[in-house]
C-alpha positions as CSV (number, residue, x, y, z in Angstrom):
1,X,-16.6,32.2,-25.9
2,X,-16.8,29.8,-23.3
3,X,-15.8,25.7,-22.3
4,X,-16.1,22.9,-20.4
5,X,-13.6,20.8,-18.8
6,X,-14.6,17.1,-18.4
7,X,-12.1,14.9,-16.3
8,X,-12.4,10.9,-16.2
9,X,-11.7,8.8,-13.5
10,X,-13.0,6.9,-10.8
11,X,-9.8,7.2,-9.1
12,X,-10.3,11.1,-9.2
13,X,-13.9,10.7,-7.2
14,X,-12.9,8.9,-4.7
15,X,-9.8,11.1,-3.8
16,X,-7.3,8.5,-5.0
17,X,-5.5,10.8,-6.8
18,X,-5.6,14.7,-6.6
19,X,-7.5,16.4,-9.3
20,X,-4.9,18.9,-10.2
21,X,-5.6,18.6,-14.4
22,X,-9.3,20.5,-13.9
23,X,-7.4,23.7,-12.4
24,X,-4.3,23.6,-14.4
25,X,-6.9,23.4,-17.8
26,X,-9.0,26.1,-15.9
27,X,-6.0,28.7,-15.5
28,X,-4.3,28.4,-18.9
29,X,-7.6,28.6,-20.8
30,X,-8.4,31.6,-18.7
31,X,-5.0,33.1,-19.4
32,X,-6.0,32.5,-23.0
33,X,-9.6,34.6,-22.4
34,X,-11.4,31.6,-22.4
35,X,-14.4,31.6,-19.7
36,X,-14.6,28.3,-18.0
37,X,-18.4,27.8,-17.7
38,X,-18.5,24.8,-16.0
39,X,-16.2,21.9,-14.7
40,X,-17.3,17.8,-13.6
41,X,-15.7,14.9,-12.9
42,X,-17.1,11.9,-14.0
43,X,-17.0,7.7,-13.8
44,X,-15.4,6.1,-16.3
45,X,-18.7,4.8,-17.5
46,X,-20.4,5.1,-21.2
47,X,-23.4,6.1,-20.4
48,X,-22.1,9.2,-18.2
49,X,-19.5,10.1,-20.7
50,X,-22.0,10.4,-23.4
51,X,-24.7,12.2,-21.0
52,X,-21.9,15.1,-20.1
53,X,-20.9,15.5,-23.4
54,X,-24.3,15.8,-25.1
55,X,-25.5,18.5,-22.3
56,X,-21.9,20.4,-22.7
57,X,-22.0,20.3,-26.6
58,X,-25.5,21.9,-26.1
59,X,-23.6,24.8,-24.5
60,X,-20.1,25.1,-24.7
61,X,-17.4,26.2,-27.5
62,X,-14.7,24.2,-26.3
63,X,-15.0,21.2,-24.3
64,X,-11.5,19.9,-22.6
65,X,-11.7,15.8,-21.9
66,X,-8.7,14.2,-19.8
67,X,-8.7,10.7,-19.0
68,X,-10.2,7.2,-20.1
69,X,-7.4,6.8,-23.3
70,X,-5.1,4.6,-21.6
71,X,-4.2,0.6,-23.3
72,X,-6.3,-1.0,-21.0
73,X,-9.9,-2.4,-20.9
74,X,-11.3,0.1,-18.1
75,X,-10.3,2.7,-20.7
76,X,-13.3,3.3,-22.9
77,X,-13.1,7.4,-23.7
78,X,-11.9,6.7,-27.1
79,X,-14.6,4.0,-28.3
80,X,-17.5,6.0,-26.7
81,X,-16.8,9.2,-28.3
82,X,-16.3,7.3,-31.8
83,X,-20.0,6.6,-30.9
84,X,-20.6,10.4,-30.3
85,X,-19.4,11.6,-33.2
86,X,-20.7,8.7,-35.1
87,X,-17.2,7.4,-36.3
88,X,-14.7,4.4,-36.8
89,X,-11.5,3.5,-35.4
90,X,-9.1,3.3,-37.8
91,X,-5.2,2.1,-37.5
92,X,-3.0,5.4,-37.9
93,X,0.0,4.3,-39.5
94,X,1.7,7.6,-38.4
95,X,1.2,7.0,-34.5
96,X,2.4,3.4,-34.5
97,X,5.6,4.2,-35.8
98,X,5.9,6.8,-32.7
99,X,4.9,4.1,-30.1
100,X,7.5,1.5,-31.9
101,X,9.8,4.1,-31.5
102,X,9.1,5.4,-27.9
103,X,8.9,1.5,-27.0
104,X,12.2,1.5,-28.8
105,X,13.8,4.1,-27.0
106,X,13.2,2.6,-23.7
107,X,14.0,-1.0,-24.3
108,X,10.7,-2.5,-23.5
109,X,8.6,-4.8,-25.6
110,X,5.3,-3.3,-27.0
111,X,2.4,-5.2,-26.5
112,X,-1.1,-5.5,-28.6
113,X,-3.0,-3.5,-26.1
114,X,-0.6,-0.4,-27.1
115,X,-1.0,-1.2,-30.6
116,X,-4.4,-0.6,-30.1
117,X,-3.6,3.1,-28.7
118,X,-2.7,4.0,-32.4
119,X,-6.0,2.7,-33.6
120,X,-7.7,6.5,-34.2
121,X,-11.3,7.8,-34.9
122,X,-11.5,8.8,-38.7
123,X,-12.4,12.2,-39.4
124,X,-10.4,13.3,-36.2
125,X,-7.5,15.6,-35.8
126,X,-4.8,13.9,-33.7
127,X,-2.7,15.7,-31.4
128,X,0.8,14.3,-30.9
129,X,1.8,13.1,-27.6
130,X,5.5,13.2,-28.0
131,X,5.6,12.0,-23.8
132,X,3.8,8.7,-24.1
133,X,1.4,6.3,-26.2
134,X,-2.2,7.8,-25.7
135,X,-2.8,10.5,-28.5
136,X,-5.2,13.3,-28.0
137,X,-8.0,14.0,-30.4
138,X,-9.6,17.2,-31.9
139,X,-13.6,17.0,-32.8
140,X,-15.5,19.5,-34.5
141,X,-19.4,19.3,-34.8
142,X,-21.9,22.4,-35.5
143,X,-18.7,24.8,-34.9
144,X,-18.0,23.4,-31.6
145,X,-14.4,21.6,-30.8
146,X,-14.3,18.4,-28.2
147,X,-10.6,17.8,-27.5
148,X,-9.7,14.3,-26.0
149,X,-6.3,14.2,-24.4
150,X,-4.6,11.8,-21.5
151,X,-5.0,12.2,-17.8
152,X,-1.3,12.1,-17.2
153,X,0.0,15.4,-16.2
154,X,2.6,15.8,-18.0
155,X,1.3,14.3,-21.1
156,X,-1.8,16.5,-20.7
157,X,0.1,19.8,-20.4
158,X,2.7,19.0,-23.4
159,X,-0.4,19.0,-25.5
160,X,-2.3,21.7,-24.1
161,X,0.5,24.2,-24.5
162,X,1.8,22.3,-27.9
163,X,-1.3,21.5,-29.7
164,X,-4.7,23.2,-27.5
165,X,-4.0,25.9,-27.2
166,X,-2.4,27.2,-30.1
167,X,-5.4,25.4,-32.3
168,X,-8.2,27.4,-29.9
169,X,-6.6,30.8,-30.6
170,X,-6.5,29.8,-34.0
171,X,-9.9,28.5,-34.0
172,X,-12.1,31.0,-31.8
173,X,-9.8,33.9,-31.9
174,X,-9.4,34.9,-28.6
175,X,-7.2,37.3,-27.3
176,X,-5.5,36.3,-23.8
177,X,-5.3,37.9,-20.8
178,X,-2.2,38.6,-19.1
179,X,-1.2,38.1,-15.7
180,X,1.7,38.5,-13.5
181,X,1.7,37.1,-9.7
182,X,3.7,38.7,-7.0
183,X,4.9,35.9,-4.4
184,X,4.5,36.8,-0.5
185,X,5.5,35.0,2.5
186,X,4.9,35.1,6.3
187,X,1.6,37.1,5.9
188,X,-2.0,36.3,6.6
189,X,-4.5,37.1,3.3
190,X,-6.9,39.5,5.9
191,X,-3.4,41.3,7.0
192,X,-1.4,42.2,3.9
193,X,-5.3,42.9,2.3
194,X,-5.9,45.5,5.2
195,X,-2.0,46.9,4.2
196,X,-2.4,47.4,0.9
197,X,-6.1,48.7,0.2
198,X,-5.6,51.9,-0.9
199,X,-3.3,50.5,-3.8
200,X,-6.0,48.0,-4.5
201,X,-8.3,50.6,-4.8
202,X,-6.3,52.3,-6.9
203,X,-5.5,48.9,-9.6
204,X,-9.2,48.6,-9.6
205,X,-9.5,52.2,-11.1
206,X,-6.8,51.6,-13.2
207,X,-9.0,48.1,-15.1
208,X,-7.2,46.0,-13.3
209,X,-8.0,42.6,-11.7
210,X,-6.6,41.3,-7.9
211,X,-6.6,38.2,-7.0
212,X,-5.7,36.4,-3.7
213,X,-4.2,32.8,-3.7
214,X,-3.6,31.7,-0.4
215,X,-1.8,28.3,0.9
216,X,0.1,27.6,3.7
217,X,2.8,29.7,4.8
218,X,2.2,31.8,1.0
219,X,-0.1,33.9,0.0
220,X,-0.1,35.2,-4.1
221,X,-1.0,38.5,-5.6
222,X,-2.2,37.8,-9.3
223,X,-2.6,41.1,-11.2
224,X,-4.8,40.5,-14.6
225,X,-5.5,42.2,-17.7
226,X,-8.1,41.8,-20.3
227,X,-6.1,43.6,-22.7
228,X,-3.0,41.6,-22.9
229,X,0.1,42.3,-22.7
230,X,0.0,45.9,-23.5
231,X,-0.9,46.5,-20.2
232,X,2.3,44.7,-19.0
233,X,4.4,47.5,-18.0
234,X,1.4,48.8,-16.0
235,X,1.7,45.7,-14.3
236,X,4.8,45.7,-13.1
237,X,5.1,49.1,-11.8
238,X,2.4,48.2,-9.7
239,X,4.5,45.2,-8.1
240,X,7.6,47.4,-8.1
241,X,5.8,49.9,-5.8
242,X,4.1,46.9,-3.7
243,X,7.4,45.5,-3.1
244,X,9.0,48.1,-2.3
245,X,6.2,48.5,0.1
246,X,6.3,45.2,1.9
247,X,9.9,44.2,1.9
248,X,9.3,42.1,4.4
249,X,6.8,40.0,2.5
250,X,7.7,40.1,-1.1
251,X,10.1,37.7,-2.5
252,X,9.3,36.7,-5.8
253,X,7.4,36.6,-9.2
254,X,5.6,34.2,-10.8
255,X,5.7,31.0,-9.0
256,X,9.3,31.5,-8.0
257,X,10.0,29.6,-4.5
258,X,11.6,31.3,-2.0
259,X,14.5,28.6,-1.9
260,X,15.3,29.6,-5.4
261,X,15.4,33.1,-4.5
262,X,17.8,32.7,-1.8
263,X,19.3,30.3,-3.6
264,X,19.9,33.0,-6.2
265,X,20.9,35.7,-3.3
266,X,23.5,33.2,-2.0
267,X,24.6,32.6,-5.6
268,X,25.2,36.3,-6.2
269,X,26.9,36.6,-3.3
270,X,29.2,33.7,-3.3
271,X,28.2,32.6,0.0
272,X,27.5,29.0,1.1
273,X,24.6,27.5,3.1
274,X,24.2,24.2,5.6
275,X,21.2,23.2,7.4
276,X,21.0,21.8,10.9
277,X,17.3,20.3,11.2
278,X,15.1,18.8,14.5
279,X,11.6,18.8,13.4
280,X,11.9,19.2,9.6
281,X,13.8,16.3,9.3
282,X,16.2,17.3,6.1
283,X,13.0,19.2,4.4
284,X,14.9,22.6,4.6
285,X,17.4,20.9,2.6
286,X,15.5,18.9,0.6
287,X,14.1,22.0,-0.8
288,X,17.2,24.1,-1.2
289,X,18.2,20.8,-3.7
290,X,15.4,21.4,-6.2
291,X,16.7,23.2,-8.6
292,X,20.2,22.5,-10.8
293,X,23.2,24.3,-9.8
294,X,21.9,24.5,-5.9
295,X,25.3,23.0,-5.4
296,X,26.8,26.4,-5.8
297,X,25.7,27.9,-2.6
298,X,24.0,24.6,-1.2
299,X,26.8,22.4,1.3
300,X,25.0,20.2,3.3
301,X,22.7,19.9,6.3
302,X,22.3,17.7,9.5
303,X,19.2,15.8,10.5
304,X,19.6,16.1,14.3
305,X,16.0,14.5,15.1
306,X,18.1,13.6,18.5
307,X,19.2,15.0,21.8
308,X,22.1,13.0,21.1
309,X,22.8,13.9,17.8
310,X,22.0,17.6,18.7
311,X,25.6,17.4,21.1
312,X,27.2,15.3,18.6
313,X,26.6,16.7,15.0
314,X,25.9,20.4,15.9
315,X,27.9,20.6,19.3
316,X,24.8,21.4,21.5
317,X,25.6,21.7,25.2
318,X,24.1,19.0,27.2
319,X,23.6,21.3,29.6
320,X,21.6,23.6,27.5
321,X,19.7,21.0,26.8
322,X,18.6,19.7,30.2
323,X,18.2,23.4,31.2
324,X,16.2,24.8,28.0
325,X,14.8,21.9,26.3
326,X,15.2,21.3,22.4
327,X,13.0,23.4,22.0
328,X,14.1,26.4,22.8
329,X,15.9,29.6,21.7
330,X,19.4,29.0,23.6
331,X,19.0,25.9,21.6
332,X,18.5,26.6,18.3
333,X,21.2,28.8,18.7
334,X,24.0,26.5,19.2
335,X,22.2,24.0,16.8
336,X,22.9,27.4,14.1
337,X,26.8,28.2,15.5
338,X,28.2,24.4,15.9
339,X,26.5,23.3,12.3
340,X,27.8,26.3,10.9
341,X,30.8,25.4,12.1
342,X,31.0,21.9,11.8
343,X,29.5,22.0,8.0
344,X,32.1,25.0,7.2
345,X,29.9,27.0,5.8
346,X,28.8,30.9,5.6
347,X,25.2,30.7,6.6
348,X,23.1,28.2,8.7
349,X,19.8,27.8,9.5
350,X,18.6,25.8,12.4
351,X,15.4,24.6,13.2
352,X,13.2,22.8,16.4
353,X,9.4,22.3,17.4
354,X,7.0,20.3,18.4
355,X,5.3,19.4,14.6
356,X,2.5,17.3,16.6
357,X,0.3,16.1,16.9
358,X,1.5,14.9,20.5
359,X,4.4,16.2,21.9
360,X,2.6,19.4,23.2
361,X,2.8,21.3,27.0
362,X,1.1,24.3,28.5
363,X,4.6,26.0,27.6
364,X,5.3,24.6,24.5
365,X,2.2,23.7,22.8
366,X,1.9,22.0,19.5
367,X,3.0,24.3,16.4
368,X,6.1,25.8,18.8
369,X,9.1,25.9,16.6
370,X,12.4,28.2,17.1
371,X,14.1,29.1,14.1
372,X,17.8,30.7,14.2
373,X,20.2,31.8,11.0
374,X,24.1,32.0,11.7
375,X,25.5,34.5,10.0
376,X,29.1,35.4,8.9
377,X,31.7,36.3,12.0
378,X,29.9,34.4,14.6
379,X,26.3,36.4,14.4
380,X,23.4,34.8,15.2
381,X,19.4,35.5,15.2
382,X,16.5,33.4,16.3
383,X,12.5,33.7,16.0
384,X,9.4,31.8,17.7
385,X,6.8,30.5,15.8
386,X,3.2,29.5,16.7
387,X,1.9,27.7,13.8
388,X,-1.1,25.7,15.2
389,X,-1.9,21.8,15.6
390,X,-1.8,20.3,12.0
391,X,2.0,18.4,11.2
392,X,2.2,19.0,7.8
393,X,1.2,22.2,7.8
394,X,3.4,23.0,10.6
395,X,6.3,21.5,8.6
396,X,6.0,23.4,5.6
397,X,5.8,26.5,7.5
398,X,8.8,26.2,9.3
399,X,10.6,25.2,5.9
400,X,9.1,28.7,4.5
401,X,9.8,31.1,7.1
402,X,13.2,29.8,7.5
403,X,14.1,30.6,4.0
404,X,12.2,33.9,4.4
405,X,14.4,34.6,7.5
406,X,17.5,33.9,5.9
407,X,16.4,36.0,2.5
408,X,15.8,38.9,5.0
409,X,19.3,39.2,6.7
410,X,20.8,38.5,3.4
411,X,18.9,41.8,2.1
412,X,19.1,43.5,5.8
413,X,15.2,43.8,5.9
414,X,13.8,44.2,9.2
């Protein structure tokens, strides 16, 4: 079988806000071993809702629609496709208890226009949205389903995985695939591809998919299966012997973050962590924060975006300072020993560049960040970094490779 995913908005086209429904749709109704035929984005306009849907009808099994079912006039996704399916809107009795009670719940006042929300089309199956107002809606015409849900994120996903999903395998009978993604950092997609070939070779043979899923800084390995999960265990030897292969690289499974899995190492360990930040301002710890119970292992940090505050906060010698510059190794390396020792803590990391995009010399050009981890009993190590001219990329690499650097000497990798 195969479907469509139709997203709403005119806020989408014109890049307002990030399109990230279409590929979360796209990857769980893949997982599912659904073939995504074709995707579009569309104005929230009558006439090209009703044009998309006609042609996808024509051709698709299951079409996915987000968008257009908010309480307000410029939402029209509801009406138009009462027109499609030639139906009514009728007020569901059910749902307006549910919005009294979410309105309830909250202390707010409900007004007419989300009143209207639990006005329904007759003949559809409604999908609860226990997350908000907007309910989705199930349409079946000449055995092929049209399922209308909100644009909000997490009100899409709660009934995709609650009420979609389960209904489509129920429905079409599909049989998922299963996947399992192995997480690497501080490696390009060419390199680690040119390191592991002959095992890729080798998961090919074995009716296997690869996958490569680069982003800054990361780089995922997504193993696939058309059988299911039978072929799990396969899986995961394969990772087992590709991360035993590339300690360096390999931290995690699955969408773990690497600040979760040193998180965990510092956890196990019953070791604590501070931060001591220039050019990250407080990201490093920011991210460290993310996840309950990072209090454990997680102390505090210092945003020492300052000369001054580099002598003051993580006892940096002025003189280091005038003779290295901030960034610098001999730096970063007192920034590491006087946080760690001024936070009281186990483990430090310390960080300064030049994010850009100013701020650049023929020494020190833009993307030049030092990164140092003090370690237990006065140790110390530092790195350079060249990560190019773009700021936010720069910043998100230094947060990563940080982490990685600390995961490493708590594993004694490299």
């Amino acid at each position: 079988m195969q479907a469509a995913i139709i997203t709403i908005g005119d806020e989408l086209l014109i890049g307002q806000t990030l399109n990230t429904n279409a590929a979360w749709i796209g990857q769980e109704l893949s997982n599912q071993g659904i073939r995504i035929y074709r995707s579009i984005t569309i104005r929230d306009e009558r006439k090209d809702i009703l044009d998309v849907v006609d042609d996808y009808m024509n051709e698709a099994d299951l079409i996915i629609v987000t968008g257009g079912l908010g309480p307000t006039k410029d939402d029209i996704t509801k009406e138009t496709l009462c027109d499609y399916f030639e139906t009514t809107l009728e007020l569901n009795d059910r749902v307006l208890n549910r919005i009294k009670k979410y309105f309830e719940a909250r202390g707010k006042e409900m007004l007419p226009s989300n009143i209207q929300q639990a006005e329904l089309p007759k003949g559809a199956i409604i999908l609860d949205n226990n997350h908000g107002t907007a309910s989705g809606m199930w349409f079946e015409k000449g055995g092929k389903v049209l399922v209308s849900i909100p644009g909000v994120p997490y009100e899409m996903k709660a009934i995709m995985n609650e009420e979609v999903l389960p209904r489509s395998k129920a429905k079409f009978g599909v049989t998922g695939n299963y996947h399992q993604t192995l997480m690497t950092q501080g490696v390009g997609e060419s390199f680690l591809a040119d390191q592991i070939k002959d095992w890729e070779d080798r998961i090919y043979g074995d009716d296997l998919f690869l996958a490569y899923l680069p982003s800054p800084g990361i780089v995922k390995l997504r193993l696939t299966s058309k059988n299911g999960a039978t072929d799990a265990k396969k899986i995961e030897n394969y990772f087992h012997e590709l991360r035993e292969k590339l300690p360096k690289y390999a931290y995690g499974m699955n969408g773990e973050t690497i600040f979760e899995v040193v998180g965990g190492l510092l956890r196990k360990r019953g070791k604590t962590l501070g931060t001591i930040e220039s050019c990250t301002g407080g990201g490093i710890a920011n991210a460290f924060i993310q996840k309950s119970g990072s209090s454990d292992f997680f102390q505090g940090g210092l945003v020492t975006y300052s000369n001054e505050l580099k002598v003051k906060l993580a006892s940096v010698e002025s003189e280091t300072l005038d003779t290295y510059g901030a960034v610098s190794e001999e730096t970063v390396k007192e920034m590491a020993l006087g946080g760690m020792k001024n936070l009281n803590v186990d483990y430090s990391i310390a960080v300064s560049g030049i994010a850009g995009p100013d701020g650049g010399t023929e020494e020190k050009p833009v993307g030049t960040v030092w990164i140092a981890v003090g370690c237990p009993e006065g140790g110390v190590i530092a790195k350079k970094f060249l990560f190019g001219e773009h700021r936010g990329r720069n910043l998100e690499k230094t947060q990563l490779y940080a982490a990685n650097m600390l995961r490493k000497v708590l594993l004694k990798v490299e």
